[in-house]
C-alpha positions as CSV (number, residue, x, y, z in Angstrom):
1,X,35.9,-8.4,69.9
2,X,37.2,-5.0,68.3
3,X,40.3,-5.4,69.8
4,X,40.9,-9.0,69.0
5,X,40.1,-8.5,65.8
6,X,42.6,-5.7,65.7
7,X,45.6,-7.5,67.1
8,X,44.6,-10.1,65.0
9,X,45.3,-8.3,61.5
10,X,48.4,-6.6,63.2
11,X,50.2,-9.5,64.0
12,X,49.0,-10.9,60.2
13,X,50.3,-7.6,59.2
14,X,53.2,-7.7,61.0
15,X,54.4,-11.5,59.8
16,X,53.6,-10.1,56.0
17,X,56.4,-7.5,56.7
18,X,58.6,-9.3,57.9
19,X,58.3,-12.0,55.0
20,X,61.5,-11.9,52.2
21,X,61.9,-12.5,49.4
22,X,63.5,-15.7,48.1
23,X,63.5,-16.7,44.9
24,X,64.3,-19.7,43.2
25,X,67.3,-19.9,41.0
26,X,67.5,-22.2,37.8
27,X,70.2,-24.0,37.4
28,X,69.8,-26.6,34.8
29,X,70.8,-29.5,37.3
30,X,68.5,-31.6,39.3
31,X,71.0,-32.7,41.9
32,X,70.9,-33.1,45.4
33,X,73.0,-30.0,46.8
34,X,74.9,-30.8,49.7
35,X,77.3,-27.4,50.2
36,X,78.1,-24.4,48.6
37,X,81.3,-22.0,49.3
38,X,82.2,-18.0,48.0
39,X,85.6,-16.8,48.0
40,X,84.3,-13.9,46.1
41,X,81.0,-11.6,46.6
42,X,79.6,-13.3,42.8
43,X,81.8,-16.0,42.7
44,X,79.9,-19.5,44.0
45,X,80.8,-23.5,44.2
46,X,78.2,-26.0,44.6
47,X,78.8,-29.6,44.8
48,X,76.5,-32.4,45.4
49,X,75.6,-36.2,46.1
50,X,74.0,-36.5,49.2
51,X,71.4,-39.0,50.3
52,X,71.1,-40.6,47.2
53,X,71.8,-44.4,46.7
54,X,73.3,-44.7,43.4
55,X,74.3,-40.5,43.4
56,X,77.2,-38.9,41.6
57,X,78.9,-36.0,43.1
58,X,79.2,-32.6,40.7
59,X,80.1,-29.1,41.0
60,X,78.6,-25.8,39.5
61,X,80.0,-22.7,39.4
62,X,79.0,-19.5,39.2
63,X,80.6,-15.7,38.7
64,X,77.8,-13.8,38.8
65,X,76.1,-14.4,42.1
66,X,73.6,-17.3,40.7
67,X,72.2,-15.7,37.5
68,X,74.0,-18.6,35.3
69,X,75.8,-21.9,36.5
70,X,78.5,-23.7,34.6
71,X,79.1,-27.1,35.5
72,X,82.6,-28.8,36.0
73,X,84.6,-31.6,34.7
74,X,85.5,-33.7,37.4
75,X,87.7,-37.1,37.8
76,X,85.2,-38.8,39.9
77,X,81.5,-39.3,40.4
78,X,81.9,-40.5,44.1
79,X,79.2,-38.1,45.8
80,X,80.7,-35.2,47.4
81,X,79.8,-33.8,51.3
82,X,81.8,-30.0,51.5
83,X,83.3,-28.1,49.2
84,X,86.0,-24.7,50.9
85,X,87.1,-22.0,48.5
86,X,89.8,-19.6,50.0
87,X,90.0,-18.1,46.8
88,X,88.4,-17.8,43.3
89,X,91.0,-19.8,42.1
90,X,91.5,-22.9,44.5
91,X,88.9,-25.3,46.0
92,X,88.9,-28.0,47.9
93,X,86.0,-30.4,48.3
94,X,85.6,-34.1,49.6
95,X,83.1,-37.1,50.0
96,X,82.6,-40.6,49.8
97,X,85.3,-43.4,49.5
98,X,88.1,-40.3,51.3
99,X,87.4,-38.3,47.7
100,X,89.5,-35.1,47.9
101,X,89.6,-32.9,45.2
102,X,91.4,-29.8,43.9
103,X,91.2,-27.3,41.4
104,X,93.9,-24.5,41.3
105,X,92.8,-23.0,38.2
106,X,89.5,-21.8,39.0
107,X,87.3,-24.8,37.5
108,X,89.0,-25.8,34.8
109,X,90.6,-29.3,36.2
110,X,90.6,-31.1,39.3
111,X,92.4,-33.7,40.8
112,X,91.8,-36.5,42.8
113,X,92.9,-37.7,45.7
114,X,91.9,-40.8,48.3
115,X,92.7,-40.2,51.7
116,X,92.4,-43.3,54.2
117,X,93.7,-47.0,52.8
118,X,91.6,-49.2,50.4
119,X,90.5,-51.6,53.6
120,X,88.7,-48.6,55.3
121,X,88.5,-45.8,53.6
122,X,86.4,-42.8,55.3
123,X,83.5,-40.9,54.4
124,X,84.7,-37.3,54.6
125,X,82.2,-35.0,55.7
126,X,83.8,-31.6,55.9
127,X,86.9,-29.1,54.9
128,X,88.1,-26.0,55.9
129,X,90.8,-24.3,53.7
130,X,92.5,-21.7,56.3
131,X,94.6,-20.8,53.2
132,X,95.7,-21.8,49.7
133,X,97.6,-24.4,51.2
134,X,96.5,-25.0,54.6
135,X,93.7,-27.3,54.8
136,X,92.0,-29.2,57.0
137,X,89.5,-32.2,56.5
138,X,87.3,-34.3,59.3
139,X,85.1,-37.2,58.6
140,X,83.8,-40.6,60.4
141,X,84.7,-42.1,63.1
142,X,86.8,-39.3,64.5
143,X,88.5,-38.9,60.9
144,X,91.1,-35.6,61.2
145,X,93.8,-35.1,58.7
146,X,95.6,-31.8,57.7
147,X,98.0,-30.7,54.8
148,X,100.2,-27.7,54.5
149,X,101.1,-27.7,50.9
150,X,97.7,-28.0,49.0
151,X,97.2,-31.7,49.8
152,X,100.8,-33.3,48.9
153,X,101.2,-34.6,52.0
154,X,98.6,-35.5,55.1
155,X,98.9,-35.5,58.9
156,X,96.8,-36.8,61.4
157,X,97.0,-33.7,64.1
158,X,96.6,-34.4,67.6
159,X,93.3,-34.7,68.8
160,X,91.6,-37.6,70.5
161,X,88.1,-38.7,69.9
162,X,85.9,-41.1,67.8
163,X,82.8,-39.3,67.2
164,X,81.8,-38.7,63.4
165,X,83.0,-35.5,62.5
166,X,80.7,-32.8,60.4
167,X,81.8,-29.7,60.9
168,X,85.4,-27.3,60.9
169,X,85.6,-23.5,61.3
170,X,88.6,-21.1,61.7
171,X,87.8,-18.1,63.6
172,X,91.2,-16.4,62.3
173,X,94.5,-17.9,61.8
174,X,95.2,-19.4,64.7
175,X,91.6,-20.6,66.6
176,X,89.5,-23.4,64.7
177,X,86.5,-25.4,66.0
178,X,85.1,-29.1,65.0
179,X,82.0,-30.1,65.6
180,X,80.7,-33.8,65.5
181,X,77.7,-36.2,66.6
182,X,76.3,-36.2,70.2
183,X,77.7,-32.8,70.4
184,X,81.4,-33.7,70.1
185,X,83.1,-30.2,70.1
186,X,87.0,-29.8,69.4
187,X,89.0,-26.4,69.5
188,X,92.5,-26.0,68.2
189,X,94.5,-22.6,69.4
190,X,97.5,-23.2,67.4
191,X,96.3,-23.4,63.8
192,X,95.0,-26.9,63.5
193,X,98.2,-28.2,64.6
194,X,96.3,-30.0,67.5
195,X,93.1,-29.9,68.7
196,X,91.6,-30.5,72.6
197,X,88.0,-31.4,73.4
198,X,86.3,-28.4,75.1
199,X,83.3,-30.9,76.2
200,X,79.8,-31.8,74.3
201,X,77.2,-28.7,74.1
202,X,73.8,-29.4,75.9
203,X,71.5,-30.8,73.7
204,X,73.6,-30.1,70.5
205,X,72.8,-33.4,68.9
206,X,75.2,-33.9,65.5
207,X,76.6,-30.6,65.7
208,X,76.3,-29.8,61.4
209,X,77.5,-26.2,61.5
210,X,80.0,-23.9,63.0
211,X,80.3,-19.9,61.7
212,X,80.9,-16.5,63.0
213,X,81.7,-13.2,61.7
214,X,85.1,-13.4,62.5
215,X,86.0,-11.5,65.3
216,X,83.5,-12.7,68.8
217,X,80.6,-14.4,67.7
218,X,80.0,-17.7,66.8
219,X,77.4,-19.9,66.2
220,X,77.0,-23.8,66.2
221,X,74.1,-25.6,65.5
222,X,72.5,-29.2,65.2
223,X,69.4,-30.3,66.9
224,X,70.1,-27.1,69.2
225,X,71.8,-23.7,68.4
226,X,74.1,-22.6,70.7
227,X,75.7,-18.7,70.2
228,X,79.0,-17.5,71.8
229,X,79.7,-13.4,72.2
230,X,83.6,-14.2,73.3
231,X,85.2,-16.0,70.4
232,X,84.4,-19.4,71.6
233,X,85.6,-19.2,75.1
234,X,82.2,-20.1,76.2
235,X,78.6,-21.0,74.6
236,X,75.0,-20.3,75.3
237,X,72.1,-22.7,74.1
238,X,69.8,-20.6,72.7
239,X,65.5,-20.6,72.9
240,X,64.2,-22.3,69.8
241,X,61.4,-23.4,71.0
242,X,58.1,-23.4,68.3
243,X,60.9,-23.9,65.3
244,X,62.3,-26.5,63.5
245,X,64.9,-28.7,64.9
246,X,67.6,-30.3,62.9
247,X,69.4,-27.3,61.9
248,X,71.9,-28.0,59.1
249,X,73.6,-24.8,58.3
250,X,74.3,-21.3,59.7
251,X,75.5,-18.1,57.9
252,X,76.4,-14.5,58.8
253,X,75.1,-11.5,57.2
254,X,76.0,-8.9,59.6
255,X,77.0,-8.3,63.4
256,X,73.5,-9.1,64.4
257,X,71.8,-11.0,61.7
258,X,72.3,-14.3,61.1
259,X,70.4,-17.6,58.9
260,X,69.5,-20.8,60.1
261,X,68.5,-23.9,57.5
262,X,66.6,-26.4,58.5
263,X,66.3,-30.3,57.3
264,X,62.3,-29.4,56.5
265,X,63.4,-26.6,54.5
266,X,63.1,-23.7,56.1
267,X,65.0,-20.8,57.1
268,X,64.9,-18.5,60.3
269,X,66.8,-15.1,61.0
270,X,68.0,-13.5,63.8
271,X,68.2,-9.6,64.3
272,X,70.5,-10.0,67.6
273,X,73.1,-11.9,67.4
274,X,71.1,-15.2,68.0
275,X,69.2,-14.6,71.3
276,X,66.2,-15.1,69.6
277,X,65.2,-16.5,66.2
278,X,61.8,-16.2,63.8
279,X,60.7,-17.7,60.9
280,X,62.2,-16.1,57.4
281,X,61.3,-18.0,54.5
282,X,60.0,-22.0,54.2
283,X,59.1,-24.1,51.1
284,X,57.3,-27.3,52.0
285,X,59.0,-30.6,50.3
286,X,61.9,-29.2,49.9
287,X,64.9,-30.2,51.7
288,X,67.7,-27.6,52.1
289,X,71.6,-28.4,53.3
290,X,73.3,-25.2,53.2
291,X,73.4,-21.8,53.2
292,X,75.8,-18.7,52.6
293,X,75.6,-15.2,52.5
294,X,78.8,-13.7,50.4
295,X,80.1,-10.7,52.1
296,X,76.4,-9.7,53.7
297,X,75.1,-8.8,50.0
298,X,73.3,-11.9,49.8
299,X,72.3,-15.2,50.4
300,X,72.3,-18.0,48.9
301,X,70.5,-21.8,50.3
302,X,70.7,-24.4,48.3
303,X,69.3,-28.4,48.9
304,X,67.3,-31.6,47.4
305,X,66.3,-31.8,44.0
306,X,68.7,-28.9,42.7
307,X,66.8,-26.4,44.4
308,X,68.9,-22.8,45.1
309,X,67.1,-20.1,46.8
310,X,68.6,-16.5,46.5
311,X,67.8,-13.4,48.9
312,X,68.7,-10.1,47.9
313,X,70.5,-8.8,44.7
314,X,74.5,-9.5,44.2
315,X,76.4,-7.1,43.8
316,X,77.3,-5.6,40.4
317,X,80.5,-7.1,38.6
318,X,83.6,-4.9,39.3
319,X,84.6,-1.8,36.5
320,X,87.1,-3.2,33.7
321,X,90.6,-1.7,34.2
322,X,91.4,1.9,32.1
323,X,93.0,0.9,28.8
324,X,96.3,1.5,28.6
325,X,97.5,4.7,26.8
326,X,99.4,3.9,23.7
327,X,103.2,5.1,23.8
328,X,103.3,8.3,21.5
329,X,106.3,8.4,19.5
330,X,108.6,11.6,20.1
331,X,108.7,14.3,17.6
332,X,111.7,14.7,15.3
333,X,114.3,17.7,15.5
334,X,114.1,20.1,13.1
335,X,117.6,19.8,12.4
336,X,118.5,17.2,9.2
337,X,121.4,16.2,7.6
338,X,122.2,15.8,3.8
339,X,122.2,12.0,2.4
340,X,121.5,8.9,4.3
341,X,122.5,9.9,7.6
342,X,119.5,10.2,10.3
343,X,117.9,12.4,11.6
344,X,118.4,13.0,15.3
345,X,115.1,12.8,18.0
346,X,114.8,15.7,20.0
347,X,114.1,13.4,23.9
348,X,111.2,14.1,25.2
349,X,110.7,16.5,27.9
350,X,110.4,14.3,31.2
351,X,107.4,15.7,33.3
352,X,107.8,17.3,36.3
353,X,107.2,16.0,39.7
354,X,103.8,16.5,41.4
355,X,104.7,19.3,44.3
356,X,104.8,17.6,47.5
357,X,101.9,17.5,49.5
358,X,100.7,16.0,53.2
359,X,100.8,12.2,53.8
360,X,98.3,10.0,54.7
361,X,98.0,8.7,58.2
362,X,99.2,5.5,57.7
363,X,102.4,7.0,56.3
364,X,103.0,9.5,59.3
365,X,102.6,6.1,61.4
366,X,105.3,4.6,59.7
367,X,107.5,7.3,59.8
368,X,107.3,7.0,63.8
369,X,107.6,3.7,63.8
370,X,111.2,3.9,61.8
371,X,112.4,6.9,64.2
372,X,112.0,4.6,66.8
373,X,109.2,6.3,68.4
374,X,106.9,3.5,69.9
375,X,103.4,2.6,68.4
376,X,100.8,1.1,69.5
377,X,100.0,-2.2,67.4
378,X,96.7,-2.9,65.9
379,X,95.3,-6.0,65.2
380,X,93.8,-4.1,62.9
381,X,89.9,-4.9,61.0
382,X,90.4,-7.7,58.7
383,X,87.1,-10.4,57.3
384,X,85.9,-11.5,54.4
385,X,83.0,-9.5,52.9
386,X,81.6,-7.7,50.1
387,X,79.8,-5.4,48.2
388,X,76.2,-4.3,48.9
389,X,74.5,-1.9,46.9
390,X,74.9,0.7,43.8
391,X,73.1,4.0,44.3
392,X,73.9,7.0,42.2
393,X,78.4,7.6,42.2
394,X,79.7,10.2,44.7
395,X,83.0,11.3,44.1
396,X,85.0,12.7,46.8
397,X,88.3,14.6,45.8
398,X,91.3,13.0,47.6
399,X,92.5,14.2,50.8
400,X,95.8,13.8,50.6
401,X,98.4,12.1,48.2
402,X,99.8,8.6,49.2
403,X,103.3,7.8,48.8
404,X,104.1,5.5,46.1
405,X,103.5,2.5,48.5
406,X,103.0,1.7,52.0
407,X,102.6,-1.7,53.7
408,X,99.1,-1.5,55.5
409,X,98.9,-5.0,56.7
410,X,100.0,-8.2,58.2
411,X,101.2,-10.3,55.8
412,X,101.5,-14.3,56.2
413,X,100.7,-17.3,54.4
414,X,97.8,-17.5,52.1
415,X,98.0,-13.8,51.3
416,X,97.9,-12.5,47.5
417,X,98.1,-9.1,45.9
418,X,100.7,-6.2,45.2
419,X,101.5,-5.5,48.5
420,X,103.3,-9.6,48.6
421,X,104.6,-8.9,45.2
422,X,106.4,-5.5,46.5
423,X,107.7,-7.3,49.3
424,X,108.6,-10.0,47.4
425,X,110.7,-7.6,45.2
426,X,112.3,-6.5,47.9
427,X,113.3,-10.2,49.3
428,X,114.9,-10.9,45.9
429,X,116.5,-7.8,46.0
430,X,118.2,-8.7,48.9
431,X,119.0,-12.3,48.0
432,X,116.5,-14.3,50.0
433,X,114.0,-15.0,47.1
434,X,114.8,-16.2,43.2
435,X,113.7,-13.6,41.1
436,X,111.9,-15.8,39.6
437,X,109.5,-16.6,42.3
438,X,108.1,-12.8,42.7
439,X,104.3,-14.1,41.7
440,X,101.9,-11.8,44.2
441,X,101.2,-14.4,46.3
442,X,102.6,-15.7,49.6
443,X,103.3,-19.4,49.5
444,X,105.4,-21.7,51.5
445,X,108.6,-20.3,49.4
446,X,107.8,-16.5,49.9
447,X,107.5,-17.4,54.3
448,X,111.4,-19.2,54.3
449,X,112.9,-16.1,52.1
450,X,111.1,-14.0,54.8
451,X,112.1,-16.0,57.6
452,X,115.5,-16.0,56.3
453,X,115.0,-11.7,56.0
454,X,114.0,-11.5,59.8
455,X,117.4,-13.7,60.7
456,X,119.4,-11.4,58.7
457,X,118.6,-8.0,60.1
458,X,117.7,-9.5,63.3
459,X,113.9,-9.4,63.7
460,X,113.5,-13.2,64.4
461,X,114.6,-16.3,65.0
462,X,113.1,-19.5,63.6
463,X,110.5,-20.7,66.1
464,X,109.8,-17.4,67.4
465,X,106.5,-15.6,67.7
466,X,105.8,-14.0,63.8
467,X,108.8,-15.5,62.5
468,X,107.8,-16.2,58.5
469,X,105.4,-13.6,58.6
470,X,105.3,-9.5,58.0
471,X,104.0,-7.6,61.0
472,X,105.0,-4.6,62.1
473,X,108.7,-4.4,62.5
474,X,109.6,-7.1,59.7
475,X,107.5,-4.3,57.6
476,X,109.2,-1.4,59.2
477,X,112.7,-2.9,58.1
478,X,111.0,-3.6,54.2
479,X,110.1,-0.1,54.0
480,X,113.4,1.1,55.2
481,X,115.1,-0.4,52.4
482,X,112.5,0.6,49.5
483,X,113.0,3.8,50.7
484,X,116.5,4.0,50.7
485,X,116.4,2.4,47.2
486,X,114.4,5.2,46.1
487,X,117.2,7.7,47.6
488,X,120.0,6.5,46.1
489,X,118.3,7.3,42.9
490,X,116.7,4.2,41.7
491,X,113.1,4.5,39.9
492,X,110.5,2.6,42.1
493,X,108.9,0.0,40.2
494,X,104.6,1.1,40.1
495,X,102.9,-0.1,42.4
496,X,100.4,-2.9,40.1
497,X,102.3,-4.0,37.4
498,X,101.9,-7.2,35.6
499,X,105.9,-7.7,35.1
500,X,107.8,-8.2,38.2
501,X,110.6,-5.5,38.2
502,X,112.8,-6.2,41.2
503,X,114.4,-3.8,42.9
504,X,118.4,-3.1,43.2
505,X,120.6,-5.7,44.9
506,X,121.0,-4.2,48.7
507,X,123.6,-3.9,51.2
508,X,124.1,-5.1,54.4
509,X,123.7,-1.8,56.2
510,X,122.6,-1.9,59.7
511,X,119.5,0.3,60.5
512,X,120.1,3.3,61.9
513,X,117.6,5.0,64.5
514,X,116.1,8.1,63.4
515,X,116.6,7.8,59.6
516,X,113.9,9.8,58.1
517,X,114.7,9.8,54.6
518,X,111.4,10.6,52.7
519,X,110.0,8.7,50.2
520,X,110.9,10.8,46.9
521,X,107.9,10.0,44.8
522,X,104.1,10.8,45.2
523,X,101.5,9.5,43.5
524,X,98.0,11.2,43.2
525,X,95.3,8.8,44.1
526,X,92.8,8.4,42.0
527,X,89.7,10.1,43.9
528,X,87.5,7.8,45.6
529,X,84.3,7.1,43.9
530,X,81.3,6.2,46.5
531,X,79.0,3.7,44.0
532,X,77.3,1.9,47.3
533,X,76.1,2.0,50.8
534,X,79.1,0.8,52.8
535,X,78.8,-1.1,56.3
536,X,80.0,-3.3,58.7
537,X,81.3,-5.9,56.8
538,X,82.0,-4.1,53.5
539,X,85.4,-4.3,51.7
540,X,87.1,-2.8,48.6
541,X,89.3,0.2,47.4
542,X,86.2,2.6,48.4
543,X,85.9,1.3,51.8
544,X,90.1,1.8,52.3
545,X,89.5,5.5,49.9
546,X,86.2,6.4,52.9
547,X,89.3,5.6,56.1
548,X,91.8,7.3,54.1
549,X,88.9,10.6,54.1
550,X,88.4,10.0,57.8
551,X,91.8,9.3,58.7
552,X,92.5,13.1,58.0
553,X,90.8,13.7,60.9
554,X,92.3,12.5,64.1
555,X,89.1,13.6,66.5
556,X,87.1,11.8,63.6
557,X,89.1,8.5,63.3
558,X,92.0,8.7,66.0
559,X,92.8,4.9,65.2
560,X,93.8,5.9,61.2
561,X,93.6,2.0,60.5
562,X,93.5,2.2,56.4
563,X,92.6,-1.7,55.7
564,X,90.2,-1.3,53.3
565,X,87.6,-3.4,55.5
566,X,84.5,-1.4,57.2
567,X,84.8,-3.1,60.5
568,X,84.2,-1.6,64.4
569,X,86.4,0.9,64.1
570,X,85.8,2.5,61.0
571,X,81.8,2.6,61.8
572,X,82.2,4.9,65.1
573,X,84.8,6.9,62.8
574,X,81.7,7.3,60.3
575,X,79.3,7.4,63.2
576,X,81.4,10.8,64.3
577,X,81.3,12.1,60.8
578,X,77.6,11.6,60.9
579,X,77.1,13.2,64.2
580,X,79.9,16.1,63.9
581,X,77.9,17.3,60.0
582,X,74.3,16.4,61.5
583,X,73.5,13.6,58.6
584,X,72.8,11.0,61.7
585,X,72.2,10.2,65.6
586,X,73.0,7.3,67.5
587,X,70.1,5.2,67.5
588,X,69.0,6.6,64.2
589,X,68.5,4.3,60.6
590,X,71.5,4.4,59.0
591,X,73.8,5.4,61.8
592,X,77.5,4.4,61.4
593,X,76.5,3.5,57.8
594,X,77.6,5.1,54.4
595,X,74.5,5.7,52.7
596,X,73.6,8.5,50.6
597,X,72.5,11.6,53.1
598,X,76.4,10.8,54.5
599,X,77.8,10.2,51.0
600,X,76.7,13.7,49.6
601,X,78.2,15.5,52.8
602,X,81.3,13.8,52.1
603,X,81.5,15.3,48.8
604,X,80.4,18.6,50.4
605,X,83.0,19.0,52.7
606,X,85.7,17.4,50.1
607,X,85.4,20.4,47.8
């Protein structure tokens, strides 16, 4: 009886452990929440209009991971089904009547569009927006349409099936998934631009929800779940039995964890990768639709009666930029003349040049690369994500100083930043690309003046494989000409600057084999300051500042991949670290994980 008794308040005790903490958000509007989309760790759309006779569709924003919601002006009160944000900026979202809408400013407006004709017109039930541009939208009745310029023009791609549609996924750039009623699965290999059946999953019922992590595993669920470890190639219905069964959303917080919602209201977790599942958090009465978890900081679940639930803490707004120094004027010559005439300025002194010092690894990579030594290419560690948590700083002096600017990634459509704008300058500095169009990001415009690059100095040919896009030799070729241009004397533009200074008008000189011209100007990196526990999944300047640190070593972190993502690679490289200094063992908490035991020996060994 003992012993009962004991296993009895154990397993009580155990179930109160494992218990999180939820809490319910206010957001000033009862609405029925249908879906919900981050393209930024505090940065949230909701939009609404579900199950309601009579209901108006609505969206709420917020920037600061749920603490306040602002609501939107929109051009319709059609209810609305899915809502896809690529980036803070743009959104896409769609419902009743074949109700698309946009917003390219962040909120501010929207605009409407009806896809379908007046006679029949579709009830759209989700959208997937691969890019700024690229988007793709599936509905009833076997409903698939696609656009490639922001939704100016639709196509119908092939695919061949008349199963409501619910669900669309991209893996990465090129593999997508659909999922639909009675298990109706679809999978596209070349982008969306046509899609095969791969044949219904076993007891997947209306298959609401496809997600992953981005690299291998995926998860799809409906009235089952069903996980894949191999990218989709092949799907394993999982044990569920005891639970819940009409699942209507999944979400990925980590390799191994993972959220299910339920139409009842509640939410289960996994631990390992969706083998098995247990119960995580349920409010009776309470219907929930959808749930997200931006970057693995948090999570968000949101359903009926404008109910959002919140797990964990977002992360902390990023720092405000330095101000910028004020120009101090120079100081007159002590030398005047008599009347009227002026007095001559004595220039300033121009400051010397920071002494020369090792480059980072991505640097010496690229160096081999242009002497024609061969490489081996990377696919590199690239996913969404964000940041996680704010212990005490730890700066860590730099290792090494960068050059002035190196490309560190593939670039292609849909990409943004200062590394498109410098290769932008470039492109107009050749004559493929109006100055005028140097913006940052990498549009339909910026992939023909690339194209028309490769074809120039002979990378590739329209219709070949990367053609339009920057990989590794279209990026060796860029950097060979901003390095020249810095030889001949020209001052490289900085490397974030809000005016677009293009660079010199080039030549047509072939490239020559074995040109190691240096880049002439080094820049001191600013050192990297350690403000949170970094993992898999993390991104930011500290994650790309922690593989620069490791990078140094090559018995650390042989692969050198400075992405600025904490992926695979870069978690053995910090697993070694941990190991090599004794902060962590294999098996340990916090192994292959930058928390504070391994951010203090960083600064150790930095000094």
């Amino acid at each position: 009886m003992k012993k009962l008794l004991f296993l009895f308040l154990l397993a009580v005790a155990l179930q109160a452990h494992a218990a999180e903490d939820w809490v319910l958000l206010s957001s000033g509007v009862t609405k029925e929440w249908s879906d919900i989309s981050c393209p930024e760790p505090r940065t949230c759309y909701l939009v609404s209009g579900l199950y309601l006779v009579g209901g108006t569709g609505s969206v709420l924003k917020t920037t600061d991971g749920g603490e306040t919601f602002a609501a939107q002006a929109l051009p319709t009160s059609n209810p609305l089904h899915a809502i896809s944000c690529p980036v803070a900026e743009v959104c896409y979202a769609v419902g009743d009547f074949g109700t698309f809408l946009k917003t390219a400013d962040g909120g501010e407006t929207w605009s409407e569009t009806t896809l379908g004709n007046r006679a029949d017109t579709p009830q759209l039930n989700g959208v997937f927006a691969q890019s700024a541009e690229r988007v793709v939208v599936v509905g009833r009745d076997g409903f698939l349409r696609r656009t490639k310029d922001g939704g100016a023009h639709f196509f119908p791609p092939a695919a061949r099936t008349l199963a409501d549609l619910y669900s669309v996924y991209f893996s990465n750039a090129s593999t997508g998934f659909i999922g639909g009623n009675n298990g109706a699965f679809l999978v596209s290999q070349d982008g969306g631009e046509s899609w095969s059946p791969r044949g219904a999953l076993r007891d997947a019922g209306a298959l609401r929800s496809i997600g992953g992590d981005g690299e291998e595993t995926l998860y799809a669920v409906g009235d089952a779940v069903h996980t894949s470890a191999d990218g989709g190639a092949s799907f394993v219905r999982r044990n569920t039995a005891g639970l819940d069964s009409g699942y209507r959303s999944v979400a990925v917080r980590s390799a191994s964890r993972a959220y299910l919602v339920a139409a009842t209201g509640s939410v289960f977790k996994t631990e390992d990768g969706g083998v098995s599942w247990s119960p995580a958090f349920s409010r009776e009465g309470v219907l929930l639709r959808d749930i997200v978890c931006p970057g693995g900081a948090y999570c968000l679940a949101v359903g009926g009666s404008g109910r959002i639930f919140r797990l964990g803490t977002p992360p902390p707004p990023p720092p405000p930029p330095p101000p910028v120094p004020e120009p101090v004027a120079p100081a007159a010559s002590s030398t005047q003349t008599a009347g009227e005439a002026s007095i001559p300025l004595t220039p300033p002194t121009p400051p010397a040049p920071p002494a020369p010092e090792r480059l980072s690894s991505q640097t010496t990579s690229l160096e081999a690369n242009l002497n024609g030594k061969a490489s081996e290419t990377r696919t590199g560690e690239s996913a969404p994500a964000a940041p996680v948590e704010t212990p005490q700083p730890v700066v860590v002096s730099p290792v090494a100083r960068a050059p002035a600017f190196v490309f560190t990634r593939t670039l292609r459509r849909g990409a943004s930043g200062d590394e498109v704008k410098r290769m932008q300058e470039i492109l107009a500095a050749v004559g493929t690309l109006a100055a005028d169009s140097v913006t940052g990001y990498f549009g339909r415009i910026t992939a023909s003046a690339l194209g028309a690059f490769q074809e120039k100095y002979g990378i590739a040919k329209e219709g070949e494989l990367g053609y339009g896009q920057a990989g590794p030799k279209t990026r060796a070729k860029l950097m060979e000409l901003f390095k020249r241009d810095l030889a001949d004397g020209a001052s490289p533009p900085p490397a974030r600057t809000s005016k677009t200074t293009p660079l010199r008008q080039e030549s047509e000189t072939p490239f020559i084999k074995g040109d190691t011209t240096p880049l002439l100007t080094k820049v001191a990196e600013t050192p990297a300051v350690f403000a949170r526990t970094l993992k898999k999944g993390s991104r930011g300047d500290d994650v790309k500042k922690l593989q620069e640190f490791l990078s140094a070593d090559a018995e650390v972190y042989p692969e050198g991949e400075v992405t600025g993502y904490f992926g695979p690679m870069t978690a053995k490289a910090v697993g070694r670290f941990q190991e090599r200094h004794g902060v962590a063992a294999p098996g340990e908490p916090g192994f292959g994980q930058l928390g504070p035991k391994t951010r203090a020996k960083l600064l150790e060994v930095s000094e």
